[in-house]
C-alpha positions in Angstrom: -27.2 3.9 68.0 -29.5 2.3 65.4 -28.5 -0.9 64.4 -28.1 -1.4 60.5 -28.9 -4.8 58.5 -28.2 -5.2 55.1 -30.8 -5.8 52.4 -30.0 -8.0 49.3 -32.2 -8.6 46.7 -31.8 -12.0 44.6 -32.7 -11.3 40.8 -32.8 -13.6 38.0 -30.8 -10.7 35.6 -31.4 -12.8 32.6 -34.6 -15.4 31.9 -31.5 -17.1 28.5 -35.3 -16.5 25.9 -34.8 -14.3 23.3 -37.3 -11.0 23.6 -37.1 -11.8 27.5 -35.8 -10.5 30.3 -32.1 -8.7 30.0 -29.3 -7.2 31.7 -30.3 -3.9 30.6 -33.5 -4.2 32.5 -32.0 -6.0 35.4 -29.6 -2.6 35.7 -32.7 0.0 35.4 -34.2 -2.3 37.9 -31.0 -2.5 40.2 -30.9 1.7 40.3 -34.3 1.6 41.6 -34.0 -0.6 44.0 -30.7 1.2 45.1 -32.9 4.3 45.6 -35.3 2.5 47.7 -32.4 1.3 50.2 -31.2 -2.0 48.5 -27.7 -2.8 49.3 -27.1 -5.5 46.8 -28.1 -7.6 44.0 -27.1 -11.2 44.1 -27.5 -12.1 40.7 -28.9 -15.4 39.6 -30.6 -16.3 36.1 -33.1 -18.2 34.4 -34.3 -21.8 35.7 -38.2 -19.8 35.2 -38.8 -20.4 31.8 -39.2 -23.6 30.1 -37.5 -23.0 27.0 -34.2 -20.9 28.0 -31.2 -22.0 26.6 -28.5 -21.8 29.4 -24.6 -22.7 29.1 -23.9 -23.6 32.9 -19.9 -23.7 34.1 -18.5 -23.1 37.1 -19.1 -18.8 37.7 -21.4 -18.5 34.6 -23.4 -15.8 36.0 -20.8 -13.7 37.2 -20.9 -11.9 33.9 -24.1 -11.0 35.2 -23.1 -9.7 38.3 -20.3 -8.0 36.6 -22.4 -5.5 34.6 -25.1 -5.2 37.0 -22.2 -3.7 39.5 -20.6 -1.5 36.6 -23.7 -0.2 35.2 -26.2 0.2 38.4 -23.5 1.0 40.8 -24.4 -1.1 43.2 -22.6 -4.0 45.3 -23.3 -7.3 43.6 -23.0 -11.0 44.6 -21.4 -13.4 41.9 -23.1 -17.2 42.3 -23.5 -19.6 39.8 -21.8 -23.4 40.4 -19.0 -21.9 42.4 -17.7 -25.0 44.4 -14.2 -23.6 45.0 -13.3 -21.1 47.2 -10.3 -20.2 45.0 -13.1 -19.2 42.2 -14.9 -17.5 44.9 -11.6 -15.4 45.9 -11.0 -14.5 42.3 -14.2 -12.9 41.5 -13.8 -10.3 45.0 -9.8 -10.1 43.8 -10.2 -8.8 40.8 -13.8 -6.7 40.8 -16.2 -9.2 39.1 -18.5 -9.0 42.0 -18.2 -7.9 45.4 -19.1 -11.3 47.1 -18.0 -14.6 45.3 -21.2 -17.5 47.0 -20.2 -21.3 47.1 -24.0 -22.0 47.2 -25.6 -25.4 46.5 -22.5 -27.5 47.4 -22.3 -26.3 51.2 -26.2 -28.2 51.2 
């Protein structure tokens, strides 16, 4: 029997400039890299440009992770200040993503 890992790729969906980097290009990306094997996007965004606007909150990417998972069809992971597991649980409950990461905080 062949053993099986998962492959996740972390993409900044978003780079917050306007004419930059969107969603939209994020999901064409996200099929592609489904083809090639990829078993899920965790979506991040931004902190790569120098003048990107950003409105951070606990789950603010989760949006992204949202559309990436509806439009690429592909499994997504939801991160973005989630310090709560109860946030973390709600965003697997109810769709938004299908992993919900308490990231920094656990440092």
């Amino acid at each position: 029997m062949a053993l099986r890992c998962s492959l996740f790729v972390r993409l900044s969906v978003i780079d917050w400039v306007q004419g930059g980097w969107t969603p939209a290009d994020s999901d064409r990306l996200a099929k592609l890299l489904s083809a090639l094997g990829v078993d899920a996007i965790d979506c991040s965004s931004g902190g790569i440009v120098p003048d990107e606007k950003i409105s951070a909150f606990a789950g603010y990417q989760v949006p992204l992770a949202e559309t990436v998972r509806r439009e690429a069809k592909l499994r997504t992971v939801g991160v973005g200040l989630i310090s709560k597991p109860l946030l973390a649980e709600e965003i697997i409950a109810n769709g938004r993503a299908d992993l919900g990461v308490i990231g920094r905080v656990a440092l």
